[in-house]
N, C-alpha and C positions, 0 to 999 in steps of 0.2 A: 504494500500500500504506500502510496507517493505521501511526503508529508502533509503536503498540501490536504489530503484529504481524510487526515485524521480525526479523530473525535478530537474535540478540544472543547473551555468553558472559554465564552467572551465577557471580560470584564469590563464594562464600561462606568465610566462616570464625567458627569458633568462638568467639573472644574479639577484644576489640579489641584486644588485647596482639600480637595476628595481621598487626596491619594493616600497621605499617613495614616489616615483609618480602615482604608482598605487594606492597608498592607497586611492587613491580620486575614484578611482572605485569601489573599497572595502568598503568604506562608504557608496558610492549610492547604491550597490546592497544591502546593510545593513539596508539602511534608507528604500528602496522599499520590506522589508523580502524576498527578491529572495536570496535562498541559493546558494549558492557557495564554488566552493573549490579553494587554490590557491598553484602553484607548479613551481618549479625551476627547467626547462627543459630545453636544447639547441640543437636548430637543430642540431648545428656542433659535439658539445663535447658529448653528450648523445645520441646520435639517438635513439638508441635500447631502452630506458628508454621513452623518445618523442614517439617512435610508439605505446610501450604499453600500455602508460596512457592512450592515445586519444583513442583506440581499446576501453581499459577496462571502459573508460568514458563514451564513446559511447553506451556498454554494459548495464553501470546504470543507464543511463536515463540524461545524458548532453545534452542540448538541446539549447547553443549557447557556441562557445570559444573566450574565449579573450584572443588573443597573442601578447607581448610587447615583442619588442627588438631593439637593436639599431645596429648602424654599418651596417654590411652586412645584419643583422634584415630576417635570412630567417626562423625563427619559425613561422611566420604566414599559410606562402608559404608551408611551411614541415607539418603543420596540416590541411590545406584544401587540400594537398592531398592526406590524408589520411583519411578524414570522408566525409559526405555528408552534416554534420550539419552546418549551416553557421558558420564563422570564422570571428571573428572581428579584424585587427593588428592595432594596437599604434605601432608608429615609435617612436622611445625612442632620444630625444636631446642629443646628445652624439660626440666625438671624434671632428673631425678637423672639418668636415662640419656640424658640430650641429646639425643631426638628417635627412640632405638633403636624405644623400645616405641610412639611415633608409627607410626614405619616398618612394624611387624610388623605392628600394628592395619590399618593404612592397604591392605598390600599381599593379606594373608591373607583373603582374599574367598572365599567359596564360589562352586562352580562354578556358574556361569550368574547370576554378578550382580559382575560386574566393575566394578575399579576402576581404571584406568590411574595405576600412582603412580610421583613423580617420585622424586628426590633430597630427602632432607634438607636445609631451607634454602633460601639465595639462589639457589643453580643449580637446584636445584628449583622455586623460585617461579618464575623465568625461563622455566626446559621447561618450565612450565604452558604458561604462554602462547604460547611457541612451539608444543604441541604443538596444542592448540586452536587457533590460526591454522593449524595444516597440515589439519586435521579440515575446519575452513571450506570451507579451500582446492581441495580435494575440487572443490567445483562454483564456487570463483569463479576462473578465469584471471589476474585482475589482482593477486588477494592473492598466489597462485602464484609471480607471477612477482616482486612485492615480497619474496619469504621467499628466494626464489631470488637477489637480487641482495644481499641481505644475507648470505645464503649466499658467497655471489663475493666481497665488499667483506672479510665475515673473514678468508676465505682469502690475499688480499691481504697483510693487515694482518701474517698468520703468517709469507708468504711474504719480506717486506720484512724484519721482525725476524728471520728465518734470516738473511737476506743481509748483514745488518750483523755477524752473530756469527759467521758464518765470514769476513767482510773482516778484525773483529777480530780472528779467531786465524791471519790469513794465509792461509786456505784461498778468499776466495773470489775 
């Protein structure tokens, strides 16, 4: 398979003021080897630039988008309706209402052109990428079963920090 036409996630976001928050997306699809590309697109400012990526993305084998932006935040909205592939939006914390009217933008989709949106922020940039690894995950077994041991390794992590906070109040 030519690279060109590999699965890959496109990360898109709005400004580059975007980008230190994503980068916690950019790590996880890093840390899971899910290739990715990431572009500085805006619904408002760029349309014509926004239609042709997602078209020519589409084209090479993109097979989940992740769109951040804040404010009026309609790059999510502007790429699911333009592809069929699912579309992930991150509402970016931003301006007077810290990411509110991100949120509304982002989530308030009309029926039949869905947007899958996370959380406001880092946990939000995070479940991007987690959820597009699960999307992947769909037909690969091995990504599967990496989400699933990172899965375990947290649970771990909770279970050991309980343990220590009920030894220190005497209960465990």
């Amino acid at each position: 398979m030519s690279e060109e036409n590999q699965t890959f996630v496109a990360v898109m976001m709005g400004s580059d003021s975007d980008l230190p928050l994503m980068q916690a997306t950019l790590d996880i699809l890093t840390g899971f080897g899910i290739r990715h590309e990431v572009r500085i697109l805006s619904a408002h400012r760029t349309p014509d630039d926004t239609h042709a990526y997602v078209r020519a993305a589409d084209t090479r084998g993109c097979a989940v988008f992740i769109a951040a932006a804040g404010l009026a935040a309609h790059l999510a909205g502007t790429v699911a309706g333009i592809t069929l592939k699912p579309v992930i939006g991150v509402p970016v914390e931003a301006g007077p209402l810290l990411g509110f009217d991100a949120l509304l933008s982002t989530v308030q989709m009309p029926s039949g052109v869905p947007v899958a949106t996370v959380a406001v922020g880092k946990a939000g940039a995070k479940n991007a990428a987690y959820l597009a690894a699960q999307i992947l995950a769909l037909g690969d077994s091995e990504l599967a079963e990496r989400l699933g041991e990172e899965r375990r390794s947290n649970a771990e992590v909770i279970r050991s920090k309980d343990a220590e906070v009920r030894k220190d109040q005497g209960r465990g």
